[in-house]
Each structure stands twice: as structure tokens, then as C-alpha cells.
N, CA, C and O atoms as a Tripos MOL2 file, in Angstrom:
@<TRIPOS>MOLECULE
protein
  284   283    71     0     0
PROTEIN
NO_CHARGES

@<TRIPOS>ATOM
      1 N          39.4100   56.7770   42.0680 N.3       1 UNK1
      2 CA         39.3050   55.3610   41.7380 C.3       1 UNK1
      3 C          40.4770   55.0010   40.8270 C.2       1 UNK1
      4 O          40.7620   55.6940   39.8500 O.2       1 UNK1
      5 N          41.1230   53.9460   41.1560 N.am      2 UNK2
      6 CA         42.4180   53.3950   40.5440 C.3       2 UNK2
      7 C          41.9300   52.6690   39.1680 C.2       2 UNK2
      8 O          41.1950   51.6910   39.3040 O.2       2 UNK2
      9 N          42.1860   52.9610   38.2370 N.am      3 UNK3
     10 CA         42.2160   52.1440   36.8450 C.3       3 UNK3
     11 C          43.1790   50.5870   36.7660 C.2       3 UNK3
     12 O          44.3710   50.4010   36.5170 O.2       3 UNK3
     13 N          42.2310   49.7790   37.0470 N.am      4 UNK4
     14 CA         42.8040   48.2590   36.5190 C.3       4 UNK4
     15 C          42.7290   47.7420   35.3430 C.2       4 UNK4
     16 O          41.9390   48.0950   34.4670 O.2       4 UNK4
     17 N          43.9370   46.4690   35.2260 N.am      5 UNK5
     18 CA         43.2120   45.8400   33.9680 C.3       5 UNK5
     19 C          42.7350   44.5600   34.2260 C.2       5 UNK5
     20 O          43.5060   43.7610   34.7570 O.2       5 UNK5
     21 N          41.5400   44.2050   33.9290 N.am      6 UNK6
     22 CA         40.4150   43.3250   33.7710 C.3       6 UNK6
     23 C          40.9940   42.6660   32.9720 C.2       6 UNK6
     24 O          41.8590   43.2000   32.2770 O.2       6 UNK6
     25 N          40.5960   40.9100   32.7950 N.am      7 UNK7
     26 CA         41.1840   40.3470   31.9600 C.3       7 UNK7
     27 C          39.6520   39.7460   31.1740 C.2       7 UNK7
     28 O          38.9710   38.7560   31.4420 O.2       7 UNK7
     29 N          39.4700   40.8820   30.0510 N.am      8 UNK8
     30 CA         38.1450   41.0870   29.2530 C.3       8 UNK8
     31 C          38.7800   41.5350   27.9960 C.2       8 UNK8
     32 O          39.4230   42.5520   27.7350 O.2       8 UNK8
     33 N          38.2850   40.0730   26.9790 N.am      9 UNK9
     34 CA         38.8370   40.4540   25.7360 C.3       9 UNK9
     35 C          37.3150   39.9170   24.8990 C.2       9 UNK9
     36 O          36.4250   39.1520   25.2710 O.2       9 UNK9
     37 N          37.4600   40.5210   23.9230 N.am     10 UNK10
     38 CA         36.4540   41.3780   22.4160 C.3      10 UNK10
     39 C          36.0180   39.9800   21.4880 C.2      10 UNK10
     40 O          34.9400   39.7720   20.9300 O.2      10 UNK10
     41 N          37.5130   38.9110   21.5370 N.am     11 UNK11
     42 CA         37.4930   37.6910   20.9320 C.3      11 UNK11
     43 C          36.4880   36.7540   21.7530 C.2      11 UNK11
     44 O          35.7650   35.9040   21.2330 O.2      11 UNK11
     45 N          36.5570   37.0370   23.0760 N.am     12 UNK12
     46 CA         35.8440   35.6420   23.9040 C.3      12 UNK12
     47 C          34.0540   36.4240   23.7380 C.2      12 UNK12
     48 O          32.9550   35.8780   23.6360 O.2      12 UNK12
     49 N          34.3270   37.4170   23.7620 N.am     13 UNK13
     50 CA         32.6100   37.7670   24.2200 C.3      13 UNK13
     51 C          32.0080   37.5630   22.4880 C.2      13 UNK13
     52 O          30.8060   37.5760   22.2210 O.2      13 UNK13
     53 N          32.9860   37.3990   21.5570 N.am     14 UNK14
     54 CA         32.4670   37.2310   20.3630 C.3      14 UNK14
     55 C          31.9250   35.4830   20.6760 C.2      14 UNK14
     56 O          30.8260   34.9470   20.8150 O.2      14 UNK14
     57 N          32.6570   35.2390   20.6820 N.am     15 UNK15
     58 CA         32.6900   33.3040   20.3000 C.3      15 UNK15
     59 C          31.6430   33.3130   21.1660 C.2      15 UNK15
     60 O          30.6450   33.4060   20.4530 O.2      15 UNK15
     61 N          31.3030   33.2660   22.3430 N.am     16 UNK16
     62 CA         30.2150   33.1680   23.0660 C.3      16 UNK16
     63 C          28.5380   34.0820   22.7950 C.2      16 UNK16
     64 O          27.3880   34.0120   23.2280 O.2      16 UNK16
     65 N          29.2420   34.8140   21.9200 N.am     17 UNK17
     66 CA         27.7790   35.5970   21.3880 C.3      17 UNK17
     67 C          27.4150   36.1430   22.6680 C.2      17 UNK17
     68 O          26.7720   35.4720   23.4750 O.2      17 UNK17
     69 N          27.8270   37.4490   22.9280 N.am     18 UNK18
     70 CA         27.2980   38.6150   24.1710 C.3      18 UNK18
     71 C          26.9480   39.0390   23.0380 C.2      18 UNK18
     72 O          25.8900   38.4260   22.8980 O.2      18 UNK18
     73 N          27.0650   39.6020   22.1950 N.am     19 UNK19
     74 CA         26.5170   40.8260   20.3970 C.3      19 UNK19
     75 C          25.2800   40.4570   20.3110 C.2      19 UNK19
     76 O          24.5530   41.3820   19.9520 O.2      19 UNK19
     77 N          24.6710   39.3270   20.5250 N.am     20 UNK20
     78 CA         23.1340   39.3350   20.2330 C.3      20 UNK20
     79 C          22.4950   39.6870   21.2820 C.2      20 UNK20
     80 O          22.5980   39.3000   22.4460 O.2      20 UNK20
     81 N          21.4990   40.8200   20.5640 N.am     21 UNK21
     82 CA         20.5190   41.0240   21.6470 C.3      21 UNK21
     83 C          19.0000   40.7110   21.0980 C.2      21 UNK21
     84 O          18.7110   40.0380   20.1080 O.2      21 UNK21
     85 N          18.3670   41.1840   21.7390 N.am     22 UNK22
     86 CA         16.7530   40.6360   21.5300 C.3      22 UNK22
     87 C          16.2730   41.2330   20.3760 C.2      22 UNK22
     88 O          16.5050   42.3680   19.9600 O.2      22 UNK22
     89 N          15.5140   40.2740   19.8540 N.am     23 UNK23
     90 CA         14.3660   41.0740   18.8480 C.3      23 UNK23
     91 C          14.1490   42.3800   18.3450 C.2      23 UNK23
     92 O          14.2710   43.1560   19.2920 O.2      23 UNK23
     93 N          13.8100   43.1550   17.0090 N.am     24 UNK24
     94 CA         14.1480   44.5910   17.3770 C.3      24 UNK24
     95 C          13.1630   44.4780   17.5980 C.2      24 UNK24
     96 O          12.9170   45.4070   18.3660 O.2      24 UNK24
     97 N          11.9840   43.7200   17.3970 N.am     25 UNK25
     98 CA         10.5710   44.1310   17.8610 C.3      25 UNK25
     99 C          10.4300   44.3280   19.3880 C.2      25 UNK25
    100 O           9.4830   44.9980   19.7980 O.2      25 UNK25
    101 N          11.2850   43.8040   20.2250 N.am     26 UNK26
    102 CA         11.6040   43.6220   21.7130 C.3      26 UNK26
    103 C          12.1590   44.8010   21.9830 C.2      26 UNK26
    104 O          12.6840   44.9150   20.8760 O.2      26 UNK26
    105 N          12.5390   45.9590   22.6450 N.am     27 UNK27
    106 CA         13.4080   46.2540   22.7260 C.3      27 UNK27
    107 C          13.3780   47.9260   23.3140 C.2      27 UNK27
    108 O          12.4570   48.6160   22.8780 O.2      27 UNK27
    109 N          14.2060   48.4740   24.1320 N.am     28 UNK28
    110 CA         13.9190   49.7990   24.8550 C.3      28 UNK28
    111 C          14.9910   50.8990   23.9790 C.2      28 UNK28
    112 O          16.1900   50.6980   23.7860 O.2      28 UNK28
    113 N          14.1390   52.1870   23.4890 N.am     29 UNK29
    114 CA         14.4820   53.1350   23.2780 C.3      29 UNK29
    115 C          15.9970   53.6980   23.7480 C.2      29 UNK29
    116 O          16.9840   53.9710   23.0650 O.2      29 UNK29
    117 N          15.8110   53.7460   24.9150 N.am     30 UNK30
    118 CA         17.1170   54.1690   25.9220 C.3      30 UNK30
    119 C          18.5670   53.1240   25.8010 C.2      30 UNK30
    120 O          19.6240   53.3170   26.4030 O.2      30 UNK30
    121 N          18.3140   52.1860   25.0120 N.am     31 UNK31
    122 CA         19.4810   51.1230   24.4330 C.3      31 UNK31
    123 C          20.0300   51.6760   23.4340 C.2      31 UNK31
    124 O          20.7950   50.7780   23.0830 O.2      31 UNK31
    125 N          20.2360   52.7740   22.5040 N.am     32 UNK32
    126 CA         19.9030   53.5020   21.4870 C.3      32 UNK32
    127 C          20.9950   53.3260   20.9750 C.2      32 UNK32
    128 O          21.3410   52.7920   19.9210 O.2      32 UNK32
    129 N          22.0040   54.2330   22.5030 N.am     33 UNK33
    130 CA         23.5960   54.1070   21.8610 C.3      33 UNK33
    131 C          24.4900   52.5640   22.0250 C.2      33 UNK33
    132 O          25.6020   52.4110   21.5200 O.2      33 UNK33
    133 N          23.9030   51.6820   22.6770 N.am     34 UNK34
    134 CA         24.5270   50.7270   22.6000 C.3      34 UNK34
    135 C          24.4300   49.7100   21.2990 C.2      34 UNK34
    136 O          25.2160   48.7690   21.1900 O.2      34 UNK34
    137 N          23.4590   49.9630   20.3810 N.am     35 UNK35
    138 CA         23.0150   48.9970   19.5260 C.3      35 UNK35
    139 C          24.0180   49.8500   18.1750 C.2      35 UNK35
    140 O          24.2260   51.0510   18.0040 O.2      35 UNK35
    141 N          24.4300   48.7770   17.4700 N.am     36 UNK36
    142 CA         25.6900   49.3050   16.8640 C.3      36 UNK36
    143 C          25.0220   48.4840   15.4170 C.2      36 UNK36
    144 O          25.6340   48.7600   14.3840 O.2      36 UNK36
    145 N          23.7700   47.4590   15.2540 N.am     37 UNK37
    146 CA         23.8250   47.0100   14.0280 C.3      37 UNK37
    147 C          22.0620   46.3390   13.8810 C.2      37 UNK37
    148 O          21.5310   46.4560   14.9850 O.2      37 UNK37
    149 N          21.4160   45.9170   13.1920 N.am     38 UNK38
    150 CA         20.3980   44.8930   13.2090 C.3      38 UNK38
    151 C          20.5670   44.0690   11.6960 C.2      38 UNK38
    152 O          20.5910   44.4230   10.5170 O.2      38 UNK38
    153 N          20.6780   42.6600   12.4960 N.am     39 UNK39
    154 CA         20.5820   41.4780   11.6700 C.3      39 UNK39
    155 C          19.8160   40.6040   11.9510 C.2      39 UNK39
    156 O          19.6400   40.1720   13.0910 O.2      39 UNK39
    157 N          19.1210   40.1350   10.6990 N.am     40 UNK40
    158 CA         17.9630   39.5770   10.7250 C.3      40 UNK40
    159 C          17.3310   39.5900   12.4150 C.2      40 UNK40
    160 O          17.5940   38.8410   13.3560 O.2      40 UNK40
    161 N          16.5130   40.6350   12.3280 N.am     41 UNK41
    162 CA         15.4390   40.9710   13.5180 C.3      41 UNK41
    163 C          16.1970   41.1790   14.8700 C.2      41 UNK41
    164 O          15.4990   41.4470   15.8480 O.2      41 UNK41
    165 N          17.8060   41.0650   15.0590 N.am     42 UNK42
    166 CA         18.5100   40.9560   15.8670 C.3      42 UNK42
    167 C          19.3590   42.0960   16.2050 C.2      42 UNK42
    168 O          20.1840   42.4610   15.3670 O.2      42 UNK42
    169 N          19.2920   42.5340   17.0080 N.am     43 UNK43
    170 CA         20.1840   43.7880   17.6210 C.3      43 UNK43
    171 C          21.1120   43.5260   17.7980 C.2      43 UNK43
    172 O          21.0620   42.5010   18.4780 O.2      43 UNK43
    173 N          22.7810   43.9930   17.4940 N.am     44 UNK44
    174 CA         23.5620   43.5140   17.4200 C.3      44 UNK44
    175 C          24.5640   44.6980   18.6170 C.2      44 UNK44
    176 O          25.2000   45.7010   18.2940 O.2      44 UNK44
    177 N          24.3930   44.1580   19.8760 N.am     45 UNK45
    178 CA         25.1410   44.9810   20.7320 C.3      45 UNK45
    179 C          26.6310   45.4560   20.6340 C.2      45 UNK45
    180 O          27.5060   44.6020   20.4880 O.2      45 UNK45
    181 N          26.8940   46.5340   20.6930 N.am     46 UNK46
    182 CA         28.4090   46.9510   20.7920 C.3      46 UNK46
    183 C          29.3860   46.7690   21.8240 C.2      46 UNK46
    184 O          29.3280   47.5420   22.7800 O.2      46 UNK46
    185 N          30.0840   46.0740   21.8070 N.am     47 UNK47
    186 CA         30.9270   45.5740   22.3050 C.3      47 UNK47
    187 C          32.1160   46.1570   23.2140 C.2      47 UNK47
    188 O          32.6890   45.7560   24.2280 O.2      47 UNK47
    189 N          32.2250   47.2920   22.3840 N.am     48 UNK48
    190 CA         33.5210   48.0460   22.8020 C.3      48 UNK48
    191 C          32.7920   48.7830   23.8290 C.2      48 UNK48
    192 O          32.6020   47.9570   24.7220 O.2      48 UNK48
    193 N          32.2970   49.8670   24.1650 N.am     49 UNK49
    194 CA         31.1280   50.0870   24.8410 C.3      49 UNK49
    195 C          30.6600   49.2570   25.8980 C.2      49 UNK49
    196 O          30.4950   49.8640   26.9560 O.2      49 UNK49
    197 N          30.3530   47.8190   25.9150 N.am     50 UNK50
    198 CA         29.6590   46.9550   26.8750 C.3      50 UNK50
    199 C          31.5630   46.4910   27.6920 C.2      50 UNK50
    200 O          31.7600   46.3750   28.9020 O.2      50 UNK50
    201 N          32.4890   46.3450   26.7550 N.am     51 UNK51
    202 CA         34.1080   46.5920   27.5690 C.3      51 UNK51
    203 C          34.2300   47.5330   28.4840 C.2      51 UNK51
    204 O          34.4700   47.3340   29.6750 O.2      51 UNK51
    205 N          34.0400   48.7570   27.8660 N.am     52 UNK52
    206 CA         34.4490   49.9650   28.7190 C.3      52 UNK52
    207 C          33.5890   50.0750   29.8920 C.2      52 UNK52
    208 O          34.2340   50.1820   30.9350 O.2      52 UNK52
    209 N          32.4660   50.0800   30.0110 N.am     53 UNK53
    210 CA         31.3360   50.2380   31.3290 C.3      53 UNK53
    211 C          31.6680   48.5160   31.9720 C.2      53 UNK53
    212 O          31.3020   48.4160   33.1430 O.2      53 UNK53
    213 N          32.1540   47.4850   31.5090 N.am     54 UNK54
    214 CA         31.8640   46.2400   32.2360 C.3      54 UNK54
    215 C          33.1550   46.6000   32.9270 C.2      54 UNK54
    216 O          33.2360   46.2540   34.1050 O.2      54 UNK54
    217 N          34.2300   47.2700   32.3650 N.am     55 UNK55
    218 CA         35.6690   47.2920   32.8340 C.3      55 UNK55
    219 C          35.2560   48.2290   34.2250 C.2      55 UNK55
    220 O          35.4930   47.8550   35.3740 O.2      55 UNK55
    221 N          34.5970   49.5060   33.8720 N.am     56 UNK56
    222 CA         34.3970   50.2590   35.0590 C.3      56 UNK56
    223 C          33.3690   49.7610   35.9140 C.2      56 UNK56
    224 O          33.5020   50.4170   36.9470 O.2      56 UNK56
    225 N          32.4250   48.9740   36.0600 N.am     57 UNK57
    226 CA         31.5650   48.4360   36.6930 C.3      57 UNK57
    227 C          32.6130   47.3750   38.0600 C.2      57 UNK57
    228 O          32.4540   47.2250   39.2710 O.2      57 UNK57
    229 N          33.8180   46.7520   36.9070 N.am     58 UNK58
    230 CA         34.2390   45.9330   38.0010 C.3      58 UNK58
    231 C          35.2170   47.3020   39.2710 C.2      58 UNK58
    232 O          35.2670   47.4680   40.4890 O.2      58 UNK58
    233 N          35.8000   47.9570   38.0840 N.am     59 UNK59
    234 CA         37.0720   48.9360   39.2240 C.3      59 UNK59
    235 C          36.0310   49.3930   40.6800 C.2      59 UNK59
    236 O          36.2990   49.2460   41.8720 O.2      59 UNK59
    237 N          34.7340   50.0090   40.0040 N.am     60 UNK60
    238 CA         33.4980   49.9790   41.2790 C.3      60 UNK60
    239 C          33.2280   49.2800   42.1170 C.2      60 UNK60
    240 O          33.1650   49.7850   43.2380 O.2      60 UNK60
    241 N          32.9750   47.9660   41.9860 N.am     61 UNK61
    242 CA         32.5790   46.8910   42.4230 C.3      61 UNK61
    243 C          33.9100   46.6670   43.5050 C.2      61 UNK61
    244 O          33.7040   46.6740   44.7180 O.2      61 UNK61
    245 N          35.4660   46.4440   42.8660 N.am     62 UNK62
    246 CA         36.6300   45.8750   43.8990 C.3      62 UNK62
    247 C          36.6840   47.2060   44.7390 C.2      62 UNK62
    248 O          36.6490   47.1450   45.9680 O.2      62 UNK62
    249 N          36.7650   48.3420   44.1110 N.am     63 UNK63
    250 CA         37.0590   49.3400   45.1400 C.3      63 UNK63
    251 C          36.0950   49.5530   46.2670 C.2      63 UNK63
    252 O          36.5250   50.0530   47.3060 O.2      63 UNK63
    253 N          34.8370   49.2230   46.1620 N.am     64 UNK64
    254 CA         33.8580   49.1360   46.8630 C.3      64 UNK64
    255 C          33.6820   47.5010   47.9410 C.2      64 UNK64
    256 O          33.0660   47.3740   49.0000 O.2      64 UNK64
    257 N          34.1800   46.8460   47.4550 N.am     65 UNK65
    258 CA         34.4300   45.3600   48.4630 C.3      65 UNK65
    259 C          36.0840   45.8020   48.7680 C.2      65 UNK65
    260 O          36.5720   44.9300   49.4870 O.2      65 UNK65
    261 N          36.9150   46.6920   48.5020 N.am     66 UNK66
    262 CA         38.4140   46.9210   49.7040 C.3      66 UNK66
    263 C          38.2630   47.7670   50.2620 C.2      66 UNK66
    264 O          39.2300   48.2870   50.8190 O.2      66 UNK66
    265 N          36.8320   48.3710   50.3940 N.am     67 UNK67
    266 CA         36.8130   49.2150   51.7440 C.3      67 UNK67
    267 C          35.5720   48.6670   52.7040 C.2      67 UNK67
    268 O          35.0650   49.4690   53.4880 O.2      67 UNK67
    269 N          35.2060   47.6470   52.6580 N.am     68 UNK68
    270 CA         34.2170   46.6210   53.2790 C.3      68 UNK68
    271 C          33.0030   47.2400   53.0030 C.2      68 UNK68
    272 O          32.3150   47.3270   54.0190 O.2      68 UNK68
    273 N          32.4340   47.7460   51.9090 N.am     69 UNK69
    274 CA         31.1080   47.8130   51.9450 C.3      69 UNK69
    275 C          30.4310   46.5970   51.7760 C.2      69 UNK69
    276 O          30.9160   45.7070   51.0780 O.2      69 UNK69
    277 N          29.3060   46.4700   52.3770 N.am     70 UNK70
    278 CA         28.1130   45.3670   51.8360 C.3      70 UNK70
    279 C          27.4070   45.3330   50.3820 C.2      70 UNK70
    280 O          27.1340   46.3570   49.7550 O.2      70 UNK70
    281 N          27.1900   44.2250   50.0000 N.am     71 UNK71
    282 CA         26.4830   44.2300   48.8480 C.3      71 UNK71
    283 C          25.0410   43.3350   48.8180 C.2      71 UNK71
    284 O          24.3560   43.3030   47.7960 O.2      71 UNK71
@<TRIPOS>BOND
     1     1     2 1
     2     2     3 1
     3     3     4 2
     4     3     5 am
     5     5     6 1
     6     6     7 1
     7     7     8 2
     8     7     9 am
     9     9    10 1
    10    10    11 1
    11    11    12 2
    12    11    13 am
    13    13    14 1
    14    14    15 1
    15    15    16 2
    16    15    17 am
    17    17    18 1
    18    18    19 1
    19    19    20 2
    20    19    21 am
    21    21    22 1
    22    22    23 1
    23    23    24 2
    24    23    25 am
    25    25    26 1
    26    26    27 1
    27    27    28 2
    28    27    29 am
    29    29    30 1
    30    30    31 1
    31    31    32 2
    32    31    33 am
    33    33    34 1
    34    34    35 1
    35    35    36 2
    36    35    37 am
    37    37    38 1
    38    38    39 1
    39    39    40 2
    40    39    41 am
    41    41    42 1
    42    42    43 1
    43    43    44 2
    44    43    45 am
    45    45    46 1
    46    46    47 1
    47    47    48 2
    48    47    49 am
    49    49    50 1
    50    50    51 1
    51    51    52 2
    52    51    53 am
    53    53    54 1
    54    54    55 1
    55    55    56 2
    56    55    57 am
    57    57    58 1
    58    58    59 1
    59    59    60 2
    60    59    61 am
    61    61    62 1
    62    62    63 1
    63    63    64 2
    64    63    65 am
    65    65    66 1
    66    66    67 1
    67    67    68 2
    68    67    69 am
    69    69    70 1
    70    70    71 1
    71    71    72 2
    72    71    73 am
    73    73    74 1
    74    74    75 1
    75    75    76 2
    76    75    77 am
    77    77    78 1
    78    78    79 1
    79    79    80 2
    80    79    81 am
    81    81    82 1
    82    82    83 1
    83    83    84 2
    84    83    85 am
    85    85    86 1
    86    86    87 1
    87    87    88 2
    88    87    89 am
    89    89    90 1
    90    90    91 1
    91    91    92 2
    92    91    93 am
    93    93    94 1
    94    94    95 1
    95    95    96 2
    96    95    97 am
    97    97    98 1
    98    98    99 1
    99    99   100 2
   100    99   101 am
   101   101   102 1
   102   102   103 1
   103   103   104 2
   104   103   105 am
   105   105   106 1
   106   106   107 1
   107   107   108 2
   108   107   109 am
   109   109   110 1
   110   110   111 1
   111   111   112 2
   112   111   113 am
   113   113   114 1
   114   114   115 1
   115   115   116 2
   116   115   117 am
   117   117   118 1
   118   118   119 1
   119   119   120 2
   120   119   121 am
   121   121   122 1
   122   122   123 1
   123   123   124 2
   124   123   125 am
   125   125   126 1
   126   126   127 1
   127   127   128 2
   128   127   129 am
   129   129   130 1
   130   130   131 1
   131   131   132 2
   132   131   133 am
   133   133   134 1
   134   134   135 1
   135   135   136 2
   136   135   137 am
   137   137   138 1
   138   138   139 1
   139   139   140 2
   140   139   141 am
   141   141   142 1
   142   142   143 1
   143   143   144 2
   144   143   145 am
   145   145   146 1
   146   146   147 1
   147   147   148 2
   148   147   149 am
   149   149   150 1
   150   150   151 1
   151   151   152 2
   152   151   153 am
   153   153   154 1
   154   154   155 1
   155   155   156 2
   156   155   157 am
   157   157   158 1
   158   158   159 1
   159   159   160 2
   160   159   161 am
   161   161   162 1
   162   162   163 1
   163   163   164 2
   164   163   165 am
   165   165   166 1
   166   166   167 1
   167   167   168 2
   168   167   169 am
   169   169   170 1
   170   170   171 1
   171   171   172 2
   172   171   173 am
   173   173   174 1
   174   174   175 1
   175   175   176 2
   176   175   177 am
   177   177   178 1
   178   178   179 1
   179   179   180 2
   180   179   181 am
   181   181   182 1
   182   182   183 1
   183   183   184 2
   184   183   185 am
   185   185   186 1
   186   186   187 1
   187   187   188 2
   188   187   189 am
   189   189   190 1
   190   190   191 1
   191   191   192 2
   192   191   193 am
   193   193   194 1
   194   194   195 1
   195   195   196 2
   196   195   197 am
   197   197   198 1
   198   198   199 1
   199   199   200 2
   200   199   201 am
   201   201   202 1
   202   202   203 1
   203   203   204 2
   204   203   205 am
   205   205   206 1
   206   206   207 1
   207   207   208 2
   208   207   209 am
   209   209   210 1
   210   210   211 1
   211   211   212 2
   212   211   213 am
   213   213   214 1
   214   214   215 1
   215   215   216 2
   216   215   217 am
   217   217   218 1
   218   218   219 1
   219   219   220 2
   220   219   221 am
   221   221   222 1
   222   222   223 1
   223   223   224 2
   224   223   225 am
   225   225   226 1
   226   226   227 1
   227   227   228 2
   228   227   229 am
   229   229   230 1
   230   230   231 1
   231   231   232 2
   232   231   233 am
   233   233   234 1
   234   234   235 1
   235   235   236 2
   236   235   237 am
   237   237   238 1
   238   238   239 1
   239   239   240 2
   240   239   241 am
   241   241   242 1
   242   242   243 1
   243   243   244 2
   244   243   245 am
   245   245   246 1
   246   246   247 1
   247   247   248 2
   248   247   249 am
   249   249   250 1
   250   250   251 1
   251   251   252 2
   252   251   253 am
   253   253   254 1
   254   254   255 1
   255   255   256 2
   256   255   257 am
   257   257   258 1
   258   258   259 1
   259   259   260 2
   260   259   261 am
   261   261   262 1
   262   262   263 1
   263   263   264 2
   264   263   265 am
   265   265   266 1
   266   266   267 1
   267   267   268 2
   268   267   269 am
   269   269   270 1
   270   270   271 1
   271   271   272 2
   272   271   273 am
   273   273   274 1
   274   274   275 1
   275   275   276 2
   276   275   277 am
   277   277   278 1
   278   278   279 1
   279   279   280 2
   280   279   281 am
   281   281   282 1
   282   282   283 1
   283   283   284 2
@<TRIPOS>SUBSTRUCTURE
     1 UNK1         2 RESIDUE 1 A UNK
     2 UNK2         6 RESIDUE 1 A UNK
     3 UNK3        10 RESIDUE 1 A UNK
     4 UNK4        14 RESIDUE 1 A UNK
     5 UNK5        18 RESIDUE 1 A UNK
     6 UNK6        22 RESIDUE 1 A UNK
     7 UNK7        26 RESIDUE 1 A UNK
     8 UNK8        30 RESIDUE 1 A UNK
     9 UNK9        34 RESIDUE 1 A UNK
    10 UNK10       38 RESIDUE 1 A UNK
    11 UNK11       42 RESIDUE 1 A UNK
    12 UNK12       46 RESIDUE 1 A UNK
    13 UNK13       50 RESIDUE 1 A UNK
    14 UNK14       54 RESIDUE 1 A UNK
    15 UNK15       58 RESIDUE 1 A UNK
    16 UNK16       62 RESIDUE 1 A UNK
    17 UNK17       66 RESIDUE 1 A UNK
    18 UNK18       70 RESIDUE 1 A UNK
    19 UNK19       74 RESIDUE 1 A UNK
    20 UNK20       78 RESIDUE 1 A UNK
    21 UNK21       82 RESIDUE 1 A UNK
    22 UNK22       86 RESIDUE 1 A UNK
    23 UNK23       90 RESIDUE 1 A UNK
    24 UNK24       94 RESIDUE 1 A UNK
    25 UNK25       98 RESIDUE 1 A UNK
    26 UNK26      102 RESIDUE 1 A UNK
    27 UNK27      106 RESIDUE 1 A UNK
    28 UNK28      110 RESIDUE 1 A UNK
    29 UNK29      114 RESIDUE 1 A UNK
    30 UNK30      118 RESIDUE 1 A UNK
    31 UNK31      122 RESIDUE 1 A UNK
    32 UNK32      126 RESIDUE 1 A UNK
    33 UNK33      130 RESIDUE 1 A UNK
    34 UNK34      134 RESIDUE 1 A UNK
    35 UNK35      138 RESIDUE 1 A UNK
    36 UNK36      142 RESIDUE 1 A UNK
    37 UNK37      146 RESIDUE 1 A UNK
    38 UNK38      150 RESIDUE 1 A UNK
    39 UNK39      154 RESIDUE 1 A UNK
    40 UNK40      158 RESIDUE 1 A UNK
    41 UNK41      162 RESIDUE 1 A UNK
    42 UNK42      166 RESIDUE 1 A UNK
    43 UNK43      170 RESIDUE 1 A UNK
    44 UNK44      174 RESIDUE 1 A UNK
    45 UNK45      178 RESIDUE 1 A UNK
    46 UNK46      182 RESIDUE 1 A UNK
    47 UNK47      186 RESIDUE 1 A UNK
    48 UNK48      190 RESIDUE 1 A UNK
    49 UNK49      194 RESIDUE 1 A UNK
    50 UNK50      198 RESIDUE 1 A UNK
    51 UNK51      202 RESIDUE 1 A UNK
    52 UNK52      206 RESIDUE 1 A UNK
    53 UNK53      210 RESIDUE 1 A UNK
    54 UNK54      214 RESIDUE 1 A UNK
    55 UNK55      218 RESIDUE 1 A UNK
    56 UNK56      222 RESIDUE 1 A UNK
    57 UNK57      226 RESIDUE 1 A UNK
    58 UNK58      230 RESIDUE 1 A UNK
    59 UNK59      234 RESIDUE 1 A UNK
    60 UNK60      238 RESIDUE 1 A UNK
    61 UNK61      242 RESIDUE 1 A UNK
    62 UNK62      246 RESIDUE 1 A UNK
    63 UNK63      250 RESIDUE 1 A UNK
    64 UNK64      254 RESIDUE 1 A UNK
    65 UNK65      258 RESIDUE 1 A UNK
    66 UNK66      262 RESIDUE 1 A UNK
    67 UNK67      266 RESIDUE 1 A UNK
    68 UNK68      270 RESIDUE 1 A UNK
    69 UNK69      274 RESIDUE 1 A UNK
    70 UNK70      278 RESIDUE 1 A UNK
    71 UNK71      282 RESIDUE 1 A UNK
């Protein structure tokens, strides 16, 4: 799989608030390593982390639609 660059930056997913996540009272065990903070009752998702897997999710995704799979 070929490494691209995605045009996914750290500043926009801030301003838009992707970092908040649900309730800690809400919330699954198995999220463990992604949760990087809690403020007031709020899980504060990691970012760099949700970059790196969103970056490889897409290289998956195009390499997988340029060889005509279905989705």
C-alpha cells in the first residue's frame, strides 16, 4: 500500500471540536488508548492518533476503490 498525503490538519479538527467525546459516564473500556484527557465529565480524544488511523483508513479506502472493489 502506497503512503499518501491527506490533506488532514490538527488545527481544523480542533476549531470544529472532533476532541470531545462523550460523557465519561458514557463510554467503552476498549477506547482506553485513544482518550488522552477528561474535562469536566468529557473525554478528550487524541488527535494525533485519530490523524494517523483516519490517514490510513483513507490510503485503504482509495487503494481499494483503484482496483474496483465495491463498497
Amino acid at each position: 500500500m502506497t503512503r499518501r498525503y491527506w490533506n488532514i490538519h490538527l488545527e481544523e479538527m480542533m476549531e470544529s471540536g472532533v476532541h470531545f467525546d462523550h460523557g465519561t459516564k458514557k463510554w467503552n473500556p476498549r477506547m482506553v488508548p485513544y482518550i488522552s484527557a477528561k474535562h469536566k465529565g468529557i473525554h478528550i480524544t487524541n488527535l494525533t492518533r485519530t490523524v494517523h488511523f483516519l490517514s490510513e483508513a483513507c490510503d485503504f479506502v482509495f487503494d481499494a476503490a483503484s482496483r474496483g472493489k465495491p463498497f
